[in-house]
C-alpha positions as CSV (number, residue, x, y, z in Angstrom):
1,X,-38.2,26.7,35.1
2,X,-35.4,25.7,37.4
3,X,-31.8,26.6,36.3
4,X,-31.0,23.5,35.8
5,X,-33.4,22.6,33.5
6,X,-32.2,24.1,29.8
7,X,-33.9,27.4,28.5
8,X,-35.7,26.8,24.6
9,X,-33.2,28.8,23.3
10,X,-30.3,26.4,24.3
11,X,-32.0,23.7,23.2
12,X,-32.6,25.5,19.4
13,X,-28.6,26.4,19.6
14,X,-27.9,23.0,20.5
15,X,-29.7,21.8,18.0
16,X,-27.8,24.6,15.1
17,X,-25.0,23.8,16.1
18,X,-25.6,19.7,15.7
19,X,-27.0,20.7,12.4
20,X,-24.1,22.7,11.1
21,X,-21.4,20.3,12.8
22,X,-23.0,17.2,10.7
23,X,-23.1,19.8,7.4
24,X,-19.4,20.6,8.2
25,X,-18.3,16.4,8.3
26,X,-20.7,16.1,5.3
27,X,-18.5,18.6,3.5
28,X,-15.7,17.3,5.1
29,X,-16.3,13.5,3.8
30,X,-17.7,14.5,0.1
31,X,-14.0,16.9,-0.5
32,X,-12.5,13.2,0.9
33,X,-14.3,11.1,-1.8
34,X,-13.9,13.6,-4.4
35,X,-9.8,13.4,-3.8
36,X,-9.5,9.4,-2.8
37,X,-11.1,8.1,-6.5
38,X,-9.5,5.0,-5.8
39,X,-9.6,2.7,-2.3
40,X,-6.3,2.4,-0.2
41,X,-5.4,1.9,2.9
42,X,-8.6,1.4,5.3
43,X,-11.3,2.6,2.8
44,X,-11.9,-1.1,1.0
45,X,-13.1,-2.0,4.8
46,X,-14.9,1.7,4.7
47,X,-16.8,0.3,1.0
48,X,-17.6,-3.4,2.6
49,X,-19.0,-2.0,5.9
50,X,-20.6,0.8,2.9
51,X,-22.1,-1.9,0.7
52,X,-23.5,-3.6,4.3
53,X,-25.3,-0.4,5.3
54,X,-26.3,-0.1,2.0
55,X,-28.0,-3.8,2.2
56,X,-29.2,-3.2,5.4
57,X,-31.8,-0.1,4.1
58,X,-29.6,2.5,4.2
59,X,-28.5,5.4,6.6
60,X,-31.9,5.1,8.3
61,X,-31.8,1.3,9.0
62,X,-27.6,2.2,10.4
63,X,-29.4,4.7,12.8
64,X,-32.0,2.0,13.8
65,X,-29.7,-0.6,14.0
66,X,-26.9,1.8,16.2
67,X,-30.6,2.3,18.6
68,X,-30.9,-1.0,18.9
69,X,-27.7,-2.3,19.5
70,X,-27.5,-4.6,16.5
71,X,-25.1,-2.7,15.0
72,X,-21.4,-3.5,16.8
73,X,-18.9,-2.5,14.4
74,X,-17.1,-0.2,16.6
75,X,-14.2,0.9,14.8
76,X,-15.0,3.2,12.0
77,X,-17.5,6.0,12.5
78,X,-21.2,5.4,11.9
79,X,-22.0,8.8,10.4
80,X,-19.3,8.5,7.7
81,X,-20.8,4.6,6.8
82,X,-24.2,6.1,6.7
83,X,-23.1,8.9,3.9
84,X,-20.8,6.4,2.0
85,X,-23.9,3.8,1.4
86,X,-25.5,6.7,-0.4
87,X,-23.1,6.1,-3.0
88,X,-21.3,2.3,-2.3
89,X,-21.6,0.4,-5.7
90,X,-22.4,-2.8,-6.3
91,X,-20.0,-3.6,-9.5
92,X,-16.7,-5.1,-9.2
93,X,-13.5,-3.0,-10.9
94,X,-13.9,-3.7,-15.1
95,X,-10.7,-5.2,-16.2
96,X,-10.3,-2.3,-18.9
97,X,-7.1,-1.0,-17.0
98,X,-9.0,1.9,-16.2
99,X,-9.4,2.8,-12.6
100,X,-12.8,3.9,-12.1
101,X,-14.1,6.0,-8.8
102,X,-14.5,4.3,-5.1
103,X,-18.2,4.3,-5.4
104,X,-18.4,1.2,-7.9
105,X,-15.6,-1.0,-6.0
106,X,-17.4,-3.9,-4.2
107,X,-14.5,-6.1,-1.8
108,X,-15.3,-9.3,-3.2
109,X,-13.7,-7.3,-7.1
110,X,-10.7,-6.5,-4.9
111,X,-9.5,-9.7,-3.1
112,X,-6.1,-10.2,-4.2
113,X,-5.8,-14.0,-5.3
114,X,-4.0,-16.5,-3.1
115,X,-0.3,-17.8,-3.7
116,X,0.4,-20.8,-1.9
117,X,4.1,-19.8,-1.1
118,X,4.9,-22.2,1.8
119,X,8.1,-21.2,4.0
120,X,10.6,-23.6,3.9
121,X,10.4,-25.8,7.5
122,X,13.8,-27.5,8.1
123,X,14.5,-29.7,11.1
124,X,15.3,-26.5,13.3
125,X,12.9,-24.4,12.4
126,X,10.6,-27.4,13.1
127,X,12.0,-27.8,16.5
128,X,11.6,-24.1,17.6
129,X,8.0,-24.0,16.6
130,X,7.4,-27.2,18.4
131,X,8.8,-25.2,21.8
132,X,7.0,-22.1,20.7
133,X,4.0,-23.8,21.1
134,X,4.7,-25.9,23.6
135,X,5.2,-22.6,25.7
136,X,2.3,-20.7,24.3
137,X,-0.2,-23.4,23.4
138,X,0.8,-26.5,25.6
139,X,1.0,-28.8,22.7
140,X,4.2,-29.6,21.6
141,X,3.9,-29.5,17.4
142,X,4.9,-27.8,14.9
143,X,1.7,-27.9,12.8
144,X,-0.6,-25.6,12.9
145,X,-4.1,-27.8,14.0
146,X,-7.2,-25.7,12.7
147,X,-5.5,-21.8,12.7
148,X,-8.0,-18.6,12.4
149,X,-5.3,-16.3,11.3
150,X,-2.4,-16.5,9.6
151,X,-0.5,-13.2,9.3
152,X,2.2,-12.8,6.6
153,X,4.8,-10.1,7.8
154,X,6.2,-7.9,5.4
155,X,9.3,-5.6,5.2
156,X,9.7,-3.1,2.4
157,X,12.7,-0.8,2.3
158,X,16.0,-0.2,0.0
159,X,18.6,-2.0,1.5
């Protein structure tokens, strides 16, 4: 055996120590979906990437499909999706006004619905988008011609 080459027992304390840092997140996640009963913030993309998984076969197809490289969400951890689609429902919210637990939200029961609340375009405003994409774009127009996102900013505060 060369030094280099790890002993048996580093490789069984590696292997402990993975084992008890994976119990520890597993802990970790179920004391966070025992407190969050309801989604916010990131979690409905948590429960759509959960239901996915879910779909997919489960924590062992997520493994297979992180092996493989099919899998190319990159942005939320892996391990967490794989213990969420253990429990990921497949109902949407009832409409009884009670709020039921994060496990039987679905996205598609959450999608707000959509309020065509156009922003009122006068001659000016016209003319400054025109120039805006003229510098940006090289098309001078106001119009937005086929867009792939539209972003609504929003400012809340007391004064």
């Amino acid at each position: 055996m060369t030094p280099l080459e790890p002993t048996p027992w580093t490789r069984r304390r590696e292997a402990l120590l993975l084992g008890a840092c994976v119990a520890v997140y597993l802990v970790l996640a179920g004391i966070r979906a025992w407190d969050h009963t309801h989604p916010d913030y990131d979690d409905v993309g948590f429960l759509d990437l959960a239901n996915q998984v879910r779909d997919m076969g489960g924590p062992v197809a997520l493994f297979q499909a992180l092996f493989t490289g099919a899998w190319t969400e990159d942005n939320r951890n892996p391990l967490y999706l794989a213990v969420l689609s253990l429990v990921a429902g497949i109902g949407v919210p009832p409409a009884t006004g009670v709020v039921p637990d994060a496990a039987s939200f679905t996205v598609a029961g959450l999608r707000p619905p959509i309020v065509w609340k156009p922003i009122p375009f006068g001659a000016r405003r016209k003319a400054e988008m025109a120039a805006y994409s003229k510098r940006h774009y090289g098309q001078h127009s106001w119009r937005l011609r086929d867009p792939k996102v539209i972003i609504e900013h929003y400012t809340d505060g007391t004064t």
